[in-house]
C-alpha positions as CSV (number, residue, x, y, z in Angstrom):
1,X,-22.4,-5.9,-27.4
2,X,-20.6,-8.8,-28.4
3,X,-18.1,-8.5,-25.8
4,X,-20.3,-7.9,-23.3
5,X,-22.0,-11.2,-24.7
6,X,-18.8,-12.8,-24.1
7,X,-17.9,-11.5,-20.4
8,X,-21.3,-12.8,-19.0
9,X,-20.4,-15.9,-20.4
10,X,-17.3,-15.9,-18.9
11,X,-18.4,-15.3,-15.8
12,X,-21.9,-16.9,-15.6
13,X,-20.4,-20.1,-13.4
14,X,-19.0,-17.8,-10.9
15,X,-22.0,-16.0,-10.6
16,X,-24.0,-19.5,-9.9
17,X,-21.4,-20.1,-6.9
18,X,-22.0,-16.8,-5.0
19,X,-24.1,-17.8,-2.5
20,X,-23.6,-14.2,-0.1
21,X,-22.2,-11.0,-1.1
22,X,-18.3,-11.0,-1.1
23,X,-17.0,-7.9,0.5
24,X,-13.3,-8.5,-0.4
25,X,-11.7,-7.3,-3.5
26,X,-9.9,-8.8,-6.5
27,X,-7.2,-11.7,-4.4
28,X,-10.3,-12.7,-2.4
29,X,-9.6,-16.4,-1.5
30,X,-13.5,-16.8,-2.4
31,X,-12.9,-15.3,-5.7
32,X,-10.0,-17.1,-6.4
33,X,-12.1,-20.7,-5.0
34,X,-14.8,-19.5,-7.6
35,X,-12.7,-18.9,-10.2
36,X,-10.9,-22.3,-9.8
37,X,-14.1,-24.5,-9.7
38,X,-16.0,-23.1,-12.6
39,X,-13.8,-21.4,-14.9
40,X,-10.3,-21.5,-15.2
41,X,-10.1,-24.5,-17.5
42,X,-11.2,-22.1,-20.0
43,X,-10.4,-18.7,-18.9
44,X,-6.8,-19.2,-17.3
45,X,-5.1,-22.7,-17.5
46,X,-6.6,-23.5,-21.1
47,X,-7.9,-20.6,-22.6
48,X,-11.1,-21.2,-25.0
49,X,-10.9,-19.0,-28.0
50,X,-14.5,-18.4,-27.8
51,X,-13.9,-16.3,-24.5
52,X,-11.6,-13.7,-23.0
53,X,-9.2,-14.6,-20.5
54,X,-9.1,-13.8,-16.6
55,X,-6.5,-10.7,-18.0
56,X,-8.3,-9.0,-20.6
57,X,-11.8,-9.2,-17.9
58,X,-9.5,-7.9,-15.2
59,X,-8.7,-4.7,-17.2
60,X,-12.7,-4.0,-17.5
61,X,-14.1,-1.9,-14.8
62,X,-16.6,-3.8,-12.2
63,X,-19.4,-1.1,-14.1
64,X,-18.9,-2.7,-17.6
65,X,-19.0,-6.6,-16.1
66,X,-21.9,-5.9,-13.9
67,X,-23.3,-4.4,-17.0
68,X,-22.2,-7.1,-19.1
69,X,-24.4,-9.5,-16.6
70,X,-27.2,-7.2,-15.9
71,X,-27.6,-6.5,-20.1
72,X,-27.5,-9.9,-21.8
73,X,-27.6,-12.5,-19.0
74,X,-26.3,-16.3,-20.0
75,X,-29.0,-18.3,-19.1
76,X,-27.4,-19.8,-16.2
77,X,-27.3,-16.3,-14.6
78,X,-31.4,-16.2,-14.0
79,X,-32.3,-16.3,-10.2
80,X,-28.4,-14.7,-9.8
81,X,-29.3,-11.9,-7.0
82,X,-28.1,-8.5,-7.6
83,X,-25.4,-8.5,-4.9
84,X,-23.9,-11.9,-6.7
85,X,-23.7,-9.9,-9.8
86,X,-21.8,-7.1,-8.2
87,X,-19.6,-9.1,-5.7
88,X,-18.2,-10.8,-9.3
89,X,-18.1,-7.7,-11.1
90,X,-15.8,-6.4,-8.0
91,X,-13.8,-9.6,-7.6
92,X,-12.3,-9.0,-11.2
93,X,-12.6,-5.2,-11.7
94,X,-10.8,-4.5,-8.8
95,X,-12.9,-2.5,-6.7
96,X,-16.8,-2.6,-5.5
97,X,-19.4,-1.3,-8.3
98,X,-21.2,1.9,-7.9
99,X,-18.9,4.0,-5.7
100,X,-19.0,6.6,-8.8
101,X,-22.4,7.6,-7.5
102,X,-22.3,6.9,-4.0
103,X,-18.5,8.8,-2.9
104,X,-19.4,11.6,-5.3
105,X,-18.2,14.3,-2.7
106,X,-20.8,16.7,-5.0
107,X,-23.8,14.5,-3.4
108,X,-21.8,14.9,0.1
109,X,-24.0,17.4,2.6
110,X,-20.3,19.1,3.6
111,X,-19.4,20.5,0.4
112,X,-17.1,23.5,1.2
113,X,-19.4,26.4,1.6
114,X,-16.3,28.6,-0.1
115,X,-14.0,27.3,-2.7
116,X,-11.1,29.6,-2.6
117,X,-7.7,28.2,-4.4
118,X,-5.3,26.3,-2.6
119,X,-2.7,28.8,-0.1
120,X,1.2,28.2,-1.6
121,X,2.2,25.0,-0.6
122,X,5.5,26.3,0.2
123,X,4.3,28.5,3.2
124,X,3.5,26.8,5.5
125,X,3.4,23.0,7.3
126,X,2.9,20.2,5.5
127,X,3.3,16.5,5.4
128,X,3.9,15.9,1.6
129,X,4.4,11.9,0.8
130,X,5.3,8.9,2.4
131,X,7.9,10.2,4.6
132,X,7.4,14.2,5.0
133,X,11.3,14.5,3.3
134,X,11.9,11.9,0.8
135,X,15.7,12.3,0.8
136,X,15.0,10.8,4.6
137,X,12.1,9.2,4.6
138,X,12.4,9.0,8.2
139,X,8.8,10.0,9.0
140,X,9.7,12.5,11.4
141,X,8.1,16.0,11.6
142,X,9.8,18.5,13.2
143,X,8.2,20.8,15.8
144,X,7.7,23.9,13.1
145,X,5.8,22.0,10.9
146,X,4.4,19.9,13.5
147,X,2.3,23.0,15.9
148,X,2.4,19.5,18.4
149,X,5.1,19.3,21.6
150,X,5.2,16.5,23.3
151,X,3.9,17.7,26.4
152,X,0.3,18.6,24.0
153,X,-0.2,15.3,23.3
154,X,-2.0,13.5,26.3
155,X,-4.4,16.9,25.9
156,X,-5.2,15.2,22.0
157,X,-9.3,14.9,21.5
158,X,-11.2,13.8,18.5
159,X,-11.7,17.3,16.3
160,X,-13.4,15.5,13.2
161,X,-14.3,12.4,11.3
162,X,-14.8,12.0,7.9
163,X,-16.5,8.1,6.3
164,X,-15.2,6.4,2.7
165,X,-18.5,5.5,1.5
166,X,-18.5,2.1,0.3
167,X,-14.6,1.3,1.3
168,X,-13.6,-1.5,3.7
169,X,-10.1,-0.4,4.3
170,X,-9.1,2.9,5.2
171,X,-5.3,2.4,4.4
172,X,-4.1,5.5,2.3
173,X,-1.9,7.8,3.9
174,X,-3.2,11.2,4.0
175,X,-1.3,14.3,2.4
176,X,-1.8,17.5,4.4
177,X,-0.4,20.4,2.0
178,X,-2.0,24.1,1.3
179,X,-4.9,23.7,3.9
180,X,-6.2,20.6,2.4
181,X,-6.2,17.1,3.0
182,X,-5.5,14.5,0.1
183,X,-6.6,10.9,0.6
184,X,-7.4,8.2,-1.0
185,X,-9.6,4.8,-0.1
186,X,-9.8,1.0,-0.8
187,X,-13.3,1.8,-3.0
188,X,-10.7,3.9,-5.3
189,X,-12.0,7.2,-4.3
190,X,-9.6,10.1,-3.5
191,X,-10.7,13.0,-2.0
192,X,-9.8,16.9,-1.7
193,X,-10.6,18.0,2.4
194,X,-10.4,20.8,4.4
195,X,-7.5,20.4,7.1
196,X,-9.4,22.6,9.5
197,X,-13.1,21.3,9.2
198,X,-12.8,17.9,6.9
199,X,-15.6,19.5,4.6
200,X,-15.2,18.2,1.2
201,X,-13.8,20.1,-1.7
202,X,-13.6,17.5,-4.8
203,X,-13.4,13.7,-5.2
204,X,-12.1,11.5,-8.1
205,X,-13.0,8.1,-9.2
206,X,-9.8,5.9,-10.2
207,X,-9.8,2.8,-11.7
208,X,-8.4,0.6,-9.3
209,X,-8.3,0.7,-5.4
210,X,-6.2,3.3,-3.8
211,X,-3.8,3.2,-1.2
212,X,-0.6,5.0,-1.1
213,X,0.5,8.3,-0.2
214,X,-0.3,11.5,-2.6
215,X,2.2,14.2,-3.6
216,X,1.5,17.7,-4.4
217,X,3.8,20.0,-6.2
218,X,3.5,23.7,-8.0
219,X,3.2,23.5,-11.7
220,X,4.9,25.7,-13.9
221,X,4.3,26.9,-17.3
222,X,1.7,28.6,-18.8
223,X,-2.3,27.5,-17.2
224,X,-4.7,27.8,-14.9
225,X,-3.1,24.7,-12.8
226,X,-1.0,25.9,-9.9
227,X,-0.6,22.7,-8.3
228,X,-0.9,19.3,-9.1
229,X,-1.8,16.3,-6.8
230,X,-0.3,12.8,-7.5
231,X,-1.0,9.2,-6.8
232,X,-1.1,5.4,-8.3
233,X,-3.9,2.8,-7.6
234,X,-4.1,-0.9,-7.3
235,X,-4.9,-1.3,-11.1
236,X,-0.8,0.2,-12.4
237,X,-2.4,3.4,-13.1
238,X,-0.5,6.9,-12.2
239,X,-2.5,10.0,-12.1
240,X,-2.0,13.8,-11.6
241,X,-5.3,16.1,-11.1
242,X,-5.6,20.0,-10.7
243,X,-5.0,20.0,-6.7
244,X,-7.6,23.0,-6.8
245,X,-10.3,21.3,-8.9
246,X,-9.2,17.3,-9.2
247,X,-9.6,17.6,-12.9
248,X,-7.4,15.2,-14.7
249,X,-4.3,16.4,-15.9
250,X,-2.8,13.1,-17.1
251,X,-3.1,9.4,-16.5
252,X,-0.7,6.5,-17.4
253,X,-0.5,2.8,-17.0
254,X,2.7,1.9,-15.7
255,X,2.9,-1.7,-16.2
256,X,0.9,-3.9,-18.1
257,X,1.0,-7.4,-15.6
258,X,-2.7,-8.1,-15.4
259,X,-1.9,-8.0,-11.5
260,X,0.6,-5.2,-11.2
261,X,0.2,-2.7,-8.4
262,X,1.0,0.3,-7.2
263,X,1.3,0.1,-3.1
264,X,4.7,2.1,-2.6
265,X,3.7,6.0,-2.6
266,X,5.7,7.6,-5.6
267,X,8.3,9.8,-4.5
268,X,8.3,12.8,-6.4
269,X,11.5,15.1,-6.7
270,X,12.5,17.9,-9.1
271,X,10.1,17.6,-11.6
272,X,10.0,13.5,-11.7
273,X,8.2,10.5,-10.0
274,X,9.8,7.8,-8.9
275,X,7.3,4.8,-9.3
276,X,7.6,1.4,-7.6
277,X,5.6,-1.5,-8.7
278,X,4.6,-4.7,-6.7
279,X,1.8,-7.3,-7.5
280,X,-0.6,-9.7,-6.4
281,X,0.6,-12.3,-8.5
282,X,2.2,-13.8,-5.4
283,X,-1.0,-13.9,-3.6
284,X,-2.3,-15.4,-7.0
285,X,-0.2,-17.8,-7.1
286,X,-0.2,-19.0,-4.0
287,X,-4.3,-19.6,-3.7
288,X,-4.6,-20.9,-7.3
289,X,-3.4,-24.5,-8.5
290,X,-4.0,-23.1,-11.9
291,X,-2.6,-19.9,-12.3
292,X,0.8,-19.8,-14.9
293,X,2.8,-18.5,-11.7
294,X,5.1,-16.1,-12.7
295,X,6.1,-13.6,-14.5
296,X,5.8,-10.4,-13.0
297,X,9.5,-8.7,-12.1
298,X,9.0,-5.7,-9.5
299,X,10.2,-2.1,-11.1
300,X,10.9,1.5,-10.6
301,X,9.8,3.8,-13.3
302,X,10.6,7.3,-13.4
303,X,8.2,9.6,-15.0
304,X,8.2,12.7,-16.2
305,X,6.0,14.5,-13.5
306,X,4.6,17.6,-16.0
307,X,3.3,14.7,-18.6
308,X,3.7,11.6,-17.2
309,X,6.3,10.4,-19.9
310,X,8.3,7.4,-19.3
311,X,12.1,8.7,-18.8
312,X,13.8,5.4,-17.8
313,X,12.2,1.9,-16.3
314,X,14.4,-0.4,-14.8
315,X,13.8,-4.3,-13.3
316,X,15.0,-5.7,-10.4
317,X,15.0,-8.8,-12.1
318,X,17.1,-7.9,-15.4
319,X,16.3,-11.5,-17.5
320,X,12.5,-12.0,-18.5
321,X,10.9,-14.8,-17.4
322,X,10.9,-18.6,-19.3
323,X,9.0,-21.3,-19.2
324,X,10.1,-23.5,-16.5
325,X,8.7,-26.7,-15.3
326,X,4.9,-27.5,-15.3
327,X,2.5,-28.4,-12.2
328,X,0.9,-31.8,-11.4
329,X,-1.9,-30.6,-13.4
330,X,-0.1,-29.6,-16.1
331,X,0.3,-26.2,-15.3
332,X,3.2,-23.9,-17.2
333,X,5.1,-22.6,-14.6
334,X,7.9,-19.1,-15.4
335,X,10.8,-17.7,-14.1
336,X,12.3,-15.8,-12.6
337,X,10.0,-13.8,-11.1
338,X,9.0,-11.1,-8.0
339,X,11.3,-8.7,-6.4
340,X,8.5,-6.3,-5.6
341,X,8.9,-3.0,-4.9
342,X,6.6,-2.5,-2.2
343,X,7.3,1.1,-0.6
344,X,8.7,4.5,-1.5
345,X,12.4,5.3,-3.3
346,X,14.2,7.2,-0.9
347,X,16.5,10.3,-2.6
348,X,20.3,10.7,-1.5
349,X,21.0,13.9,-2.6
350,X,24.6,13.6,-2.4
351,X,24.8,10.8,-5.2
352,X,21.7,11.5,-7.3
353,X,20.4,8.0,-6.1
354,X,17.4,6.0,-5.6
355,X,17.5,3.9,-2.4
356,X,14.9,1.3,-2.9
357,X,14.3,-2.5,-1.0
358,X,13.1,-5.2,-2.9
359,X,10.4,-8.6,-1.8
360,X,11.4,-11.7,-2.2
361,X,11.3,-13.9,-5.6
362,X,8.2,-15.5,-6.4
363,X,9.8,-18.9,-8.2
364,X,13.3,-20.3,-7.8
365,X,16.1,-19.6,-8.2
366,X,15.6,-16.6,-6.1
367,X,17.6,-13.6,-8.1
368,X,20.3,-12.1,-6.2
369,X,18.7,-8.3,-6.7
370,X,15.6,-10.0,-4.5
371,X,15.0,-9.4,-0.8
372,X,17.6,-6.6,-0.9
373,X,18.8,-3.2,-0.6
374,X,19.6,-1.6,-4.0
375,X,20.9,2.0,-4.9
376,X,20.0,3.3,-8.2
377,X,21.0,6.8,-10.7
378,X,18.2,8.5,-10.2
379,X,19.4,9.8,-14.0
380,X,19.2,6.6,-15.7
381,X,18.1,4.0,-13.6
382,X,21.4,1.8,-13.7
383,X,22.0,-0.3,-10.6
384,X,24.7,1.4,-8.8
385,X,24.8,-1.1,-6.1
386,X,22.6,-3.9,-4.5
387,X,23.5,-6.0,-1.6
388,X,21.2,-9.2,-1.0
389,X,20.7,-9.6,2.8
390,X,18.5,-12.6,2.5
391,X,19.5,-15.3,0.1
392,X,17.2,-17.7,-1.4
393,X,13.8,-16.6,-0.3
394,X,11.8,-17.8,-3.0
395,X,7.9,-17.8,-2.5
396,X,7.7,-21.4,-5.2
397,X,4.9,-21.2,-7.7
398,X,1.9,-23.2,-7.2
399,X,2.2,-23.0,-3.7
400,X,-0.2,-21.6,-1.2
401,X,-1.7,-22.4,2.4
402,X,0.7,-26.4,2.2
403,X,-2.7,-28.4,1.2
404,X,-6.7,-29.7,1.4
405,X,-6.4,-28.3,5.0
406,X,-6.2,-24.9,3.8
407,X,-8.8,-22.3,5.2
408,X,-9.2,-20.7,2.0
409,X,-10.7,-24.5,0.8
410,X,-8.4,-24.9,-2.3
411,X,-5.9,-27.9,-2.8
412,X,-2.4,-26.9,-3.2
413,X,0.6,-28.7,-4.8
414,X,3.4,-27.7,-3.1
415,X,6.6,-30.1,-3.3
416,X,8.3,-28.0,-0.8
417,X,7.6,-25.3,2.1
418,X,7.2,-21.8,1.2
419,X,10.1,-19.4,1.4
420,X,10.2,-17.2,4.4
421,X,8.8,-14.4,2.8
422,X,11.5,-12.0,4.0
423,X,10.7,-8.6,2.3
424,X,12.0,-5.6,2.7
425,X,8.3,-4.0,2.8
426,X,9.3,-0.3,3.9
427,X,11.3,2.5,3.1
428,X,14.6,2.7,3.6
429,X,15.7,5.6,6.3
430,X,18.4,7.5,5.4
431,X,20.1,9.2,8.0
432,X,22.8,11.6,9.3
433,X,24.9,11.0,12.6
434,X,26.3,13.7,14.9
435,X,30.0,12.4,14.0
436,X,28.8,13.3,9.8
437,X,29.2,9.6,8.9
438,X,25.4,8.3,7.2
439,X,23.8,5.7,7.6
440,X,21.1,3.9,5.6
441,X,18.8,2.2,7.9
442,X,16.1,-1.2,6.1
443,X,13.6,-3.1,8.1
444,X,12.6,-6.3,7.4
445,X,9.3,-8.4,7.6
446,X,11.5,-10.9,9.4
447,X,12.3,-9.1,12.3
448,X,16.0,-7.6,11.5
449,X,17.1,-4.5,10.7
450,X,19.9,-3.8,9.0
451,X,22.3,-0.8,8.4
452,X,24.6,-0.2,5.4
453,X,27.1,2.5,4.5
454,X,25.3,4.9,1.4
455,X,28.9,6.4,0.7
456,X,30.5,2.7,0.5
457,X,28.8,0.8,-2.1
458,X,26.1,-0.3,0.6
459,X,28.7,-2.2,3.2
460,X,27.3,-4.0,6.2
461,X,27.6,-1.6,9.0
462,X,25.4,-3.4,11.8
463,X,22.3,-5.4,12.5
464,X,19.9,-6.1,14.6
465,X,17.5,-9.4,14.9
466,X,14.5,-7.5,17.4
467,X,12.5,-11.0,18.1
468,X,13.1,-14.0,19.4
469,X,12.2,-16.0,16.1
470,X,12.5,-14.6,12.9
471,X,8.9,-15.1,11.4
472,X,6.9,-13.4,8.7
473,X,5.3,-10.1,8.8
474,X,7.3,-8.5,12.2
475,X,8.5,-5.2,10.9
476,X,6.0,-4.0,7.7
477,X,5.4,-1.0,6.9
478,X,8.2,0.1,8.8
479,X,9.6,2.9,11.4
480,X,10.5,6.1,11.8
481,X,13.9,7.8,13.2
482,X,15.3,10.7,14.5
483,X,19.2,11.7,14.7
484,X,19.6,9.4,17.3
485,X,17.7,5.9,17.5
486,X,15.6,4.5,15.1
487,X,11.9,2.9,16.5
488,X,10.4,-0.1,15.0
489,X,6.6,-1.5,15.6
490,X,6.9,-5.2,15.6
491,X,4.1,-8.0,14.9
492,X,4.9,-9.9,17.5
493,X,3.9,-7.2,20.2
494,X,5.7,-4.4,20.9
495,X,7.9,-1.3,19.9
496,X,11.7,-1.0,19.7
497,X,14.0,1.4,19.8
498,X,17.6,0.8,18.6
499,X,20.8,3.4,18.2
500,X,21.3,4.4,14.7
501,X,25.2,4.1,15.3
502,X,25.3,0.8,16.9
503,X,22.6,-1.3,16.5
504,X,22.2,-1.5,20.2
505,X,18.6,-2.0,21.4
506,X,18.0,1.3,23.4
507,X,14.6,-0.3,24.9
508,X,11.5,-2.5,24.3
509,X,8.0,-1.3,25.1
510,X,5.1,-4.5,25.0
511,X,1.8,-3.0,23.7
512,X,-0.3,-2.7,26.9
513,X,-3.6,-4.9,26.8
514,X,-2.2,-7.2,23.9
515,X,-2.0,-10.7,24.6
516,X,0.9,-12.9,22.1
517,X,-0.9,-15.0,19.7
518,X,-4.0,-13.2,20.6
519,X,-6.6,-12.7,17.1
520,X,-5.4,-8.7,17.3
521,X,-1.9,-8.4,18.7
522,X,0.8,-6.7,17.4
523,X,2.1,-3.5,15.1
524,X,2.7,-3.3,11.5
525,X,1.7,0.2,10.7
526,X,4.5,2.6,10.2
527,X,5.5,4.6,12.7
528,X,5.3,8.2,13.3
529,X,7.7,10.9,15.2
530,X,7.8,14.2,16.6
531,X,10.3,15.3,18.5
532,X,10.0,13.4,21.9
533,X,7.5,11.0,20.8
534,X,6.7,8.2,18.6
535,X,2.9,7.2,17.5
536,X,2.0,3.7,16.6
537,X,-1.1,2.1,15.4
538,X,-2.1,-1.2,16.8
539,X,-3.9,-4.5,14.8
540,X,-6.4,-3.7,18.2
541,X,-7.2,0.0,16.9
542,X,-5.5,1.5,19.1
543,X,-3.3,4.5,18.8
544,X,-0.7,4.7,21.4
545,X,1.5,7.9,22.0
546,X,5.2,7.0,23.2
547,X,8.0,8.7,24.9
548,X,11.3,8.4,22.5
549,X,13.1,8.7,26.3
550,X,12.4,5.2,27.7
551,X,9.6,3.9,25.5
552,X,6.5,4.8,28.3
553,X,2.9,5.3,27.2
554,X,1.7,9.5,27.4
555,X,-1.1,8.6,25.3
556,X,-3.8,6.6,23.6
557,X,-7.1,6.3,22.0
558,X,-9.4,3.7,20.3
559,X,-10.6,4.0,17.2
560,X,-12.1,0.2,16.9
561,X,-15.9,1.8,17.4
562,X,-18.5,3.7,15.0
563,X,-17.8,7.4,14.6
564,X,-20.0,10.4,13.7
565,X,-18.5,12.0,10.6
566,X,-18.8,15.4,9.0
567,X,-20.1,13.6,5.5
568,X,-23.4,11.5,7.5
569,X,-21.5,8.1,5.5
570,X,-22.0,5.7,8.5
571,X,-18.3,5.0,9.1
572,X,-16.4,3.2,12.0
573,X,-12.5,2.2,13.0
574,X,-11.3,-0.5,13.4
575,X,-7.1,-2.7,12.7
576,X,-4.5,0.0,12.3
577,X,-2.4,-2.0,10.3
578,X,-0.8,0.1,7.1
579,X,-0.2,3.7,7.0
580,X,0.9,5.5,9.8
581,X,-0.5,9.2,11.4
582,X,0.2,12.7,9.9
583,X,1.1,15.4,11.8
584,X,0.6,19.0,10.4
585,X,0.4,22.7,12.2
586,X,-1.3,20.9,15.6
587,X,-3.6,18.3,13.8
588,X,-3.1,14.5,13.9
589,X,-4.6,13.0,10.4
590,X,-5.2,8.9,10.6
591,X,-6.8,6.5,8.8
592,X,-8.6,3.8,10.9
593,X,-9.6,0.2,9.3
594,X,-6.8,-1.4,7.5
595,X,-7.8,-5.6,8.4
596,X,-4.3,-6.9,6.9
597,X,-6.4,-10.3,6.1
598,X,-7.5,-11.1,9.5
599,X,-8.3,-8.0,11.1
600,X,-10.5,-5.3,12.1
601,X,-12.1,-3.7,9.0
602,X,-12.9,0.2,8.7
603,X,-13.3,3.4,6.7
604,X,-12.9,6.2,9.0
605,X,-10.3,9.4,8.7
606,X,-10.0,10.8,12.2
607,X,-8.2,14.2,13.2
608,X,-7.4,15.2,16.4
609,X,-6.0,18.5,17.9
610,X,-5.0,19.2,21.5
611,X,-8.1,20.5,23.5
């Protein structure tokens, strides 16, 4: 009780400021403006001893802080509405309050009528993980596992829908392995589906908010468990459930940085998970004039996928960070910091390594293992090789929007402009060419793509700059290959397609009906191939369908409109912005409603079949 005592005085001031509901989660800029007015000089920049800090209340769940509020109210939290109460709970626990109750798929009216066990995942299709084969992580699906030509596709209708109650942003990729579909959503539900029908099997409630990928594997050894499905959330937590059942086999915290993350999707291989960590501490930073900016340092952990044991944990930056200088306002600044790992390790095979790229550092100097392409044992987790392609990219703490002007309404100090913000933000795409010789393809936000040698310590082979101007955020999540030409969705407007040998831009296709520096334009959604075609989600909501060939449109759809779903949860599309399609025996699995920030939000899982 005394904690809870504690909390609701800790919040209380934010509480007074809520004047509407605030739908975003923790790195809201309205949670961060409230938290700056009313309570960081004794929660974060000047902790009083009397009351916890903004850390320990962001490892409570939104439950215990809404219950904290709701239990022993401070006195200046009388006349607080409800919603206030809950949009504060969610700003620091992470996720919105009472999605245990409401995404309960038990409660759902299309529970599976039959619950038979999961078929062997090893016989037949499937799109297991970020990128269907993580020693290529080339998001390509070939035609056995795929059931989908290329001449099917323009005959693609809507065959189901299924609603995230209570989520915003549908931005988890699903996993379609055994018959069922695994996927997670923004409210930090994850859910067990059936890949013919989308009833519901099972859901489980994480901590956090969810949003990456899911593996299954078979589990041996003696128990009931066959198969076990895995996943991290937003919150540093890995978990593995019963695939069957989603009872909880294990769960560990990864990292303890109050703001850790886990957006990559782990890539699991013989028996261990490769785990990369990012943050929000950038984000932090840059929106707060009072936040200690930083000290996280992006890692890969590997993890013993039977118990989740820690085998080996390694930092992209190696030196911890220092206290550095301090802000106008007095502010202890840190470093070095960032070097994210924002996307899933890709496997070589042929040297037992990791292939991971890195974001850029949050404080100068920038370290030289940041916004790079690194190669690591995948027995140890020693750096085999890493080669920088973007020096001096640093994000300087303290810094955010460049002033009063700011849109979020919080003054900045920033003595200089931001870095550019270069990150490599996807996987990297290891490929094979005719000739034998490989190639290790990375795209970056700024609009190049670059190509080392994997058997030569990571050499330059070629790049590639595909826009004009070199700008933040043009290639994402990144692109997909096949043995030929690898395709890129840009933000600026437009797909590419450039020769996995060369470099060479093969063609350029504008996204029809976008206008530049329109409120929607653009494509930073991962891509997604079958032989012959390439599928690419829009900021618009659009899903377009295009020929590898020359880059022509065969087929689209909109998904930016409300949908009738197979759960009654009222449930619409909307920016396509994150995760791409899934392709598995005829079926195309998306997720529809990932805003980016500015966009369109949503909550929808569609899945489509030819017709």
């Amino acid at each position: 009780m005394k904690n809870l005592m504690l909390v609701a005085a800790a919040l209380a001031a934010l509480v007074m400021l809520a004047a509407t509901p605030d739908k975003a989660l923790a790195q809201s800029p309205a949670g961060v403006r409230l938290f700056e007015t009313k309570c960081a000089s004794c929660h974060q920049s000047a902790p009083d001893k009397k009351a916890p800090d903004v850390s320990r209340l962001r490892k409570m769940t939104p439950e215990a802080i809404y219950a904290a509020l709701s239990k022993k109210p401070h006195e200046q939290v009388q006349g607080t509405s409800d919603d206030d109460k809950k949009t504060v709970a969610a700003f620091l626990g992470g996720r919105k309050i009472g999605v245990t109750e409401i995404a309960d798929a038990k409660k759902m009216p299309n529970q599976c009528t039959a619950d038979p066990p999961m078929s062997d995942i090893n016989a037949g299709p499937s799109w297991n993980g970020w990128g269907v084969d993580p020693a290529i992580n080339a998001r390509f699906q070939p035609a056995s596992a795929a059931g989908l030509s290329a001449a099917q596709v323009p005959s693609l209708k809507l065959k189901w829908a299924f609603g995230f109650p209570l989520a915003e942003e549908a931005h988890s990729q699903p996993t379609v392995i055994g018959g069922r579909v695994f996927v997670g959503s923004d409210a930090g539900t994850v859910y067990s589906l059936d890949a013919a029908s989308g009833c519901v099997y099972w859901s489980f409630q994480t901590d956090g908010a969810m949003r990456v990928a899911p593996s299954v594997a078979s589990v041996k050894g003696p128990g009931a468990t066959k198969f076990a499905v895995y996943f991290g959330d937003q919150k540093a937590n890995m978990y593995a459930l019963d695939a069957d059942n989603g009872k909880l086999l294990w769960k560990v915290k990864v990292d303890e940085h109050p703001v850790a993350q886990i957006t990559g999707a782990p890539t699991l291989y013989e028996g261990r998970l490769y785990v990369p960590m990012a943050s929000a501490e950038e984000r932090t930073g840059g929106l707060s004039v009072t936040y200690p900016c930083c000290t996280f340092r992006g890692t890969i952990t590997a993890l013993d996928a039977k118990t989740g044991k820690q085998i080996w944990k390694t930092y992209i930056i190696p030196d911890p960070p220092k206290p550095t200088t301090k802000s106008a306002k007095g502010v202890q600044h840190y470093g070095p910091a960032g070097g994210a790992v924002w996307a899933a390790p890709t496997v070589d095979t042929r040297h037992h390594a990791l292939y991971i790229g890195t974001g850029d550092a949050y404080t100068e100097p920038a370290g030289k293992n940041t916004d790079a392409v690194m190669a690591l044992d995948m027995d140890s987790g020693k750096v085999l090789w890493s080669v920088q392609d973007t020096q001096n990219d640093a994000w300087l703490s303290g810094c955010g929007g460049g002033g009063s002007d700011n849109p979020d309404g919080i003054s900045h100090n920033c003595p200089k402009p931001l870095g550019p913000d270069y990150d490599f933000g996807s996987s990297m795409i290891l490929r094979t060419l005719p000739d034998g010789h490989r190639v290790l393809v990375a795209a970056q936000k700024s609009g190049m793509v670059w190509a080392h040698d994997p058997d030569e310590q990571g050499k330059l082979l070629w790049k590639v700059q595909l826009v004009d101007k070199l700008a933040l955020g043009m290639i994402t999540f990144g692109g997909a290959a096949d043995e030929q030409n690898a395709y890129f969705g840009l933000r600026s407007g437009g797909i590419a397609a450039v020769s996995l040998k060369t470099g060479e831009k093969k063609w350029f296709t504008p996204l029809p009906g976008q206008h530049p520096g329109g409120p929607f334009q653009g494509e930073t959604a991962a891509l997604t191939m079958i032989p012959g075609v390439v599928f690419s989600g829009g900021w618009d909501g659009i899903l377009r369908a295009l020929s590898t060939e020359d880059g022509h449109q065969i087929w689209e759809v909109n998904t930016a409109h409300e949908f009738k779903t197979v759960n009654e949860v009222k449930a619409n599309g909307g920016t396509m912005a994150s995760a791409g399609p899934t392709i598995v025996g005829g079926t195309l699995f998306v997720g529809s409603g990932y805003q980016f920030g500015t966009g369109i939000p949503g909550n929808v899982l569609l899945a489509f079949s030819p017709q």
